[in-house]
C-alpha positions as CSV (number, residue, x, y, z in Angstrom):
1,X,183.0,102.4,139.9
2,X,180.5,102.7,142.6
3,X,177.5,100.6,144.5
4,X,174.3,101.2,144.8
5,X,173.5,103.1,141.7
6,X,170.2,101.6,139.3
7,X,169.2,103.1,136.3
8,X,168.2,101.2,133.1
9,X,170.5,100.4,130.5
10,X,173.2,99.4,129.2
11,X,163.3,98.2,148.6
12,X,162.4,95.1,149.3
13,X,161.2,96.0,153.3
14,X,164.7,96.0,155.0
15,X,165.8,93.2,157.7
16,X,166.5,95.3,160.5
17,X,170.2,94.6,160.6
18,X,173.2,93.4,158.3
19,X,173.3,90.1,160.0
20,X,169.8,89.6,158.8
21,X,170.3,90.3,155.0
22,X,173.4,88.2,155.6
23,X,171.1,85.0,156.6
24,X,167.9,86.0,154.9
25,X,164.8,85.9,157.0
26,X,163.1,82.7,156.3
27,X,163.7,81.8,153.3
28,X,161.8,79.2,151.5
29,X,164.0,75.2,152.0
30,X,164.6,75.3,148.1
31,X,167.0,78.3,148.6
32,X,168.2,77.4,152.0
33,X,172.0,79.0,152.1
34,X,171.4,80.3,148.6
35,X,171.3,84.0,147.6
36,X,170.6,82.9,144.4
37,X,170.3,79.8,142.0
38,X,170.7,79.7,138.9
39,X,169.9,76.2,136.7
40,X,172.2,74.3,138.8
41,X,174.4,76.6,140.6
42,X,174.2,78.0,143.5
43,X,175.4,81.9,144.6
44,X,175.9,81.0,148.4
45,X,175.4,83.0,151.3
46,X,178.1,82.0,153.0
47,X,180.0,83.9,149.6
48,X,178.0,87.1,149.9
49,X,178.4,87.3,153.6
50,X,182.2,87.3,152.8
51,X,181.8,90.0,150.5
52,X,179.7,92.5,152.5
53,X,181.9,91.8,155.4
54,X,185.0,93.2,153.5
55,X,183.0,96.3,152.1
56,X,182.2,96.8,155.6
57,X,185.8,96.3,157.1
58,X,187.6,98.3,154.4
59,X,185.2,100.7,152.9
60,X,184.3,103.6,155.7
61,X,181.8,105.1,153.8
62,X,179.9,101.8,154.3
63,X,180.1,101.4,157.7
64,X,178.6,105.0,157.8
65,X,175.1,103.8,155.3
66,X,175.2,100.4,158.0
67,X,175.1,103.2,161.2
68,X,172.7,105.3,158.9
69,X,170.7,102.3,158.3
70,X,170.6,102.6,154.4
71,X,173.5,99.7,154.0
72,X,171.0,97.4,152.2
73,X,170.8,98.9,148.7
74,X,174.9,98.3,148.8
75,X,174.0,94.4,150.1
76,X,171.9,93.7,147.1
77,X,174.2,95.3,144.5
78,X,176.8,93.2,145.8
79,X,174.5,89.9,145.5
80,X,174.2,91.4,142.0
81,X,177.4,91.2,141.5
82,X,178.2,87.8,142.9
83,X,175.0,86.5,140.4
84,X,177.2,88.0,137.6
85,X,180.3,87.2,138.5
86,X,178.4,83.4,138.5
87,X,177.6,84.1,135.4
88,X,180.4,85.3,133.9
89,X,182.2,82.1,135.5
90,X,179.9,79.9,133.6
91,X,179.6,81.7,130.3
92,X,183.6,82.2,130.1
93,X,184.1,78.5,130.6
94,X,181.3,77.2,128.1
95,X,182.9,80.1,125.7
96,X,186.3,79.2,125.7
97,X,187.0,83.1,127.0
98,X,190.5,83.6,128.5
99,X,191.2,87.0,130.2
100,X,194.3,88.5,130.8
101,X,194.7,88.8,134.1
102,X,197.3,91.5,133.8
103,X,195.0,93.7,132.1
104,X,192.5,93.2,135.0
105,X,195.2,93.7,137.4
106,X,196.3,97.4,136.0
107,X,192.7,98.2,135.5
108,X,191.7,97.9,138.7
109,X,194.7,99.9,140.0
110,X,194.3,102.9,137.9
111,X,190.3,102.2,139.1
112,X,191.3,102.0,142.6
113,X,193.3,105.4,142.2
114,X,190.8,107.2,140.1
115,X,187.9,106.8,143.2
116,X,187.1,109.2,145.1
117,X,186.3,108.8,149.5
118,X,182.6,108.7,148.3
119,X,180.0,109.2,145.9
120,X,177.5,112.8,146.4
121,X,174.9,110.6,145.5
122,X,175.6,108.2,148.3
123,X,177.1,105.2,146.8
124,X,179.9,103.8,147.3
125,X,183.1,102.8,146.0
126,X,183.8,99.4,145.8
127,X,186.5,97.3,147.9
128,X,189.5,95.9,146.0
129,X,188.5,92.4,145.9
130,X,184.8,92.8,144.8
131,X,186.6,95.6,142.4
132,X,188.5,93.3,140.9
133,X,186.0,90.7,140.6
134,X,184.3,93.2,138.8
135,X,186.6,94.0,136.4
136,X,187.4,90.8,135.7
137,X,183.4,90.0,134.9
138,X,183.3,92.9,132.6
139,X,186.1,91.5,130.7
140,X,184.4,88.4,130.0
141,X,181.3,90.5,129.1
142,X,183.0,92.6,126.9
143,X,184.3,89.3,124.9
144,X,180.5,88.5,124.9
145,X,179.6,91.7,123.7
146,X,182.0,92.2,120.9
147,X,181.0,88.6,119.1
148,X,177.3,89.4,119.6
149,X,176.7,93.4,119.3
150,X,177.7,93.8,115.8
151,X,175.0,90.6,114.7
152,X,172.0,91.5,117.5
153,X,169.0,92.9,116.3
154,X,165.1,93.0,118.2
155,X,161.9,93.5,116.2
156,X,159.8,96.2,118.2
157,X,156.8,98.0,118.6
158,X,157.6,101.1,120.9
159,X,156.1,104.7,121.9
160,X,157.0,107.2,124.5
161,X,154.2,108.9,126.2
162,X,154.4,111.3,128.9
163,X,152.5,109.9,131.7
164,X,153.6,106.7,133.7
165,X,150.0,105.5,134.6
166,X,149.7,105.6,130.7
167,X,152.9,104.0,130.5
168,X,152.5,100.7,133.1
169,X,148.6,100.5,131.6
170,X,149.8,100.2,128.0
171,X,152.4,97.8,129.3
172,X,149.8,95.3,130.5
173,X,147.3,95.8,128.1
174,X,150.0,94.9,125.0
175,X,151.2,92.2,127.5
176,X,147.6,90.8,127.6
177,X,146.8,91.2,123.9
178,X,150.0,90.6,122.0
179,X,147.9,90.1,118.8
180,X,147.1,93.9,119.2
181,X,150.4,95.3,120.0
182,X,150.8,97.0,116.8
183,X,147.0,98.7,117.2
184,X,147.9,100.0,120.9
185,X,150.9,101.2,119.8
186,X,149.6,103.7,116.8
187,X,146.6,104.4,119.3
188,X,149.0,106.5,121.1
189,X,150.1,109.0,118.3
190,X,152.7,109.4,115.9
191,X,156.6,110.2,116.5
192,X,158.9,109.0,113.2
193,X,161.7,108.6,116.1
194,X,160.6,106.8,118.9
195,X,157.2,105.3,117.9
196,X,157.7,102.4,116.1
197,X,155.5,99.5,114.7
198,X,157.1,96.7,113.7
199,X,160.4,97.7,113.5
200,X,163.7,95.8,113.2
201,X,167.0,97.5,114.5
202,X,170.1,96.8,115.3
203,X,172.8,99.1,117.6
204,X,174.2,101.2,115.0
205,X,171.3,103.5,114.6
206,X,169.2,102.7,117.4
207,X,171.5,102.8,120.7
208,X,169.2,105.2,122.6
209,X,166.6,102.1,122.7
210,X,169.9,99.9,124.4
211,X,167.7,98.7,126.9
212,X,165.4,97.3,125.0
213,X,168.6,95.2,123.4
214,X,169.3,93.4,126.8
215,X,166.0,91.7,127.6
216,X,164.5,88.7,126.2
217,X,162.1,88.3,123.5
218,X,158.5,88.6,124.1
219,X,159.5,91.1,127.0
220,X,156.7,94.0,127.1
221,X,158.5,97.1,129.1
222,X,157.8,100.7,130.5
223,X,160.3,103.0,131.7
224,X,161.4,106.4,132.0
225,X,162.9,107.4,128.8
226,X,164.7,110.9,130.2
227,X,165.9,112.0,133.5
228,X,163.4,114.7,133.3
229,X,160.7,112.2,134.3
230,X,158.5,113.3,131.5
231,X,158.9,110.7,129.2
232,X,157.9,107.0,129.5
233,X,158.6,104.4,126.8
234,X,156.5,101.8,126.2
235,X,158.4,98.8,124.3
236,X,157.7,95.2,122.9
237,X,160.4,93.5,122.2
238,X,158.6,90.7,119.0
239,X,162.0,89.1,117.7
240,X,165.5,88.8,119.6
241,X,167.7,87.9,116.5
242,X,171.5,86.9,117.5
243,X,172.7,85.8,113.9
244,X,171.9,89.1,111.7
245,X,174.0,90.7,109.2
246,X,176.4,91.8,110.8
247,X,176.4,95.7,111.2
248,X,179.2,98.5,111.4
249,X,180.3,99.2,115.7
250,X,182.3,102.7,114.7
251,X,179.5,104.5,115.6
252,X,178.8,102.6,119.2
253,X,179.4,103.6,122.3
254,X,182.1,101.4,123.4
255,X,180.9,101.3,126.6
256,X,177.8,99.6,125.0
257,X,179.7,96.7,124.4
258,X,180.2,94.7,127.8
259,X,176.7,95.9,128.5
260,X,175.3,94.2,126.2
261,X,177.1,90.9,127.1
262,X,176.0,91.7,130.6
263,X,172.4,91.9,129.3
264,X,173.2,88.6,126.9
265,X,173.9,87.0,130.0
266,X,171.1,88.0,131.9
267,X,169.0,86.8,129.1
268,X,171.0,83.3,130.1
269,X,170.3,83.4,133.4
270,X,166.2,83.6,132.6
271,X,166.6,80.8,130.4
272,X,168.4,78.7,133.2
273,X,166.0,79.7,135.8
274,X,167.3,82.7,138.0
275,X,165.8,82.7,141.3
276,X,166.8,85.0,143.9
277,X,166.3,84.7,147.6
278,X,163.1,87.0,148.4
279,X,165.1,88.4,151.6
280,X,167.4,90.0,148.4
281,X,164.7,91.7,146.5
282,X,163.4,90.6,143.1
283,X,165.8,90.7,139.7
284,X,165.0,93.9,138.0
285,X,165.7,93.2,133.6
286,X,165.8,96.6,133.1
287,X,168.6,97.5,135.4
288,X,170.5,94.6,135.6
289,X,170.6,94.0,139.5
290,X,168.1,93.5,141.7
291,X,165.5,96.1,143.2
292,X,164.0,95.9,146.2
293,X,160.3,94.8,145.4
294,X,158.9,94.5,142.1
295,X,157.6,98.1,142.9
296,X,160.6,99.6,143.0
297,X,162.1,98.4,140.2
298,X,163.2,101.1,137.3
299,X,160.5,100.7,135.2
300,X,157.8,97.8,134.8
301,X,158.9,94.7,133.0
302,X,156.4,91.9,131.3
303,X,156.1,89.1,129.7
304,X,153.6,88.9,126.7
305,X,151.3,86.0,127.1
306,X,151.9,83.9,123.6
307,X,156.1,84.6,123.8
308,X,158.4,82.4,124.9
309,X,160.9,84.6,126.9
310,X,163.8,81.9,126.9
311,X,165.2,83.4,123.6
């Protein structure tokens, strides 16, 4: 397990120091000490501070990104974290979710002794507590995961095009125009696997759209669709359904699994009214965390006009 890694699936303009994304730099008096709210609970600064102050006493590799000044990707994974580990606080209460605390206790040793002294893409590992907070979370995500996965399905329009201008304009147009999703869509040409019109589907046979599984309805999204870069998918998400028939996991990726809860709770936080502190970044659906601006988020993420996203 690393920090600072985005990617969809299952930079806001850096304060100059650490001390700065630690206190935020003027943020508005609804948020004041809050790195994030969400419906009545607050993710305090005062707790983030705590955890970036460990990273940075017992992770080297993060003192090094501080010196190098590229430390604030790792501060606003680790305000993600905190908003899920919120989350997971709330949703395992309300649930009736008991973890065992043994289990999270071996997997973050053999976690702790599988990492390596850093990352070649830059990230890095991180520190035991905020590891096994981590683990912890996923546990309770899994639990959410395994009751909902098997009974989820989303009714979509969607088509991958190879150009990201095409991409982000489709995005907004179907965003605009709901009423002709289903027109813009066939407009741009026909693929029996990936454009769809109208489509209902559910994880066993449509896991390569798993994104698309972990945002609310009446979400219209654009993102790159393969790490080549040359394809874009343009998706509308019609219908979320939580109580379909329920379908046959064998052929999941596990690993699906406490994603998706991590995506069902996302969807929660929405419908209880996630705000994060500006001096953060924004929240990014797509990725799960937060991004930097809304610019730099992993792909472009809408809401269509007549849809009610709290579902």
């Amino acid at each position: 397990m690393t920090l600072a890694i985005r990617r969809p699936g299952i930079m806001l303009v850096a304060c100059a120091a650490v001390g700065a994304l630690l206190a935020g730099c003027g943020a508005g008096p609804s948020q004041l000490g809050a790195a994030a709210i969400i419906g009545d609970h607050v993710v305090g600064i005062d707790q983030v501070q705590q955890q970036i102050s460990a990273e940075l006493a017992n992770v080297p590799q993060a003192r090094q990104l501080q010196q190098q000044g590229k430390f604030d990707q790792v501060a606003r994974t680790i305000v993600s974290y905190a908003i899920f580990h919120e989350l997971a606080t709330q949703l395992a209460t309300e649930q009736g979710i008991h973890v065992d605390q043994q289990l999270v206790d071996r997997i973050t040793e053999q976690s702790l002794a599988a990492q390596s002294s850093g990352a070649q893409d830059g990230s890095v590992a991180p520190e035991r507590g905020l590891l096994r907070q981590s683990v912890w979370d996923n546990q309770v995500f899994s639990a959410i995961g395994g009751k909902l996965a098997p009974r989820l399905s989303i009714t979509v329009d969607t088509a991958v095009v190879s150009d990201k201008s095409v991409a982000v304009a489709k995005a907004k147009e179907i965003a605009d125009n709901p009423q002709r999703a289903d027109e813009i869509i066939k407009s741009l040409g026909a693929n029996s696997k990936t454009n769809l019109v109208n489509k209902t589907l559910q994880l066993d046979t449509a896991s390569q759209l798993a994104s698309l599984f972990v945002v609310p309805q009446g979400s219209v999204v654009a993102y790159q669709f393969d790490n080549s870069g040359a394809s874009w998918l343009v998706g509308y998400v019609k219908k979320r359904d939580t109580s379909a028939s329920p379908v046959d996991m064998d052929s999941v990726d596990p690993q699906l699994i406490p994603a998706i809860g991590k995506g069902a709770a996302a969807v929660t936080a929405v419908q209880r009214g996630l705000k994060v502190n500006p001096r953060y970044g924004v929240w990014d659906p797509l990725a799960l965390s937060l991004a930097p601006s809304t610019g730099e988020a992993v792909g472009v993420t809408l809401t269509a006009k007549t849809q009610n996203p709290n579902q």
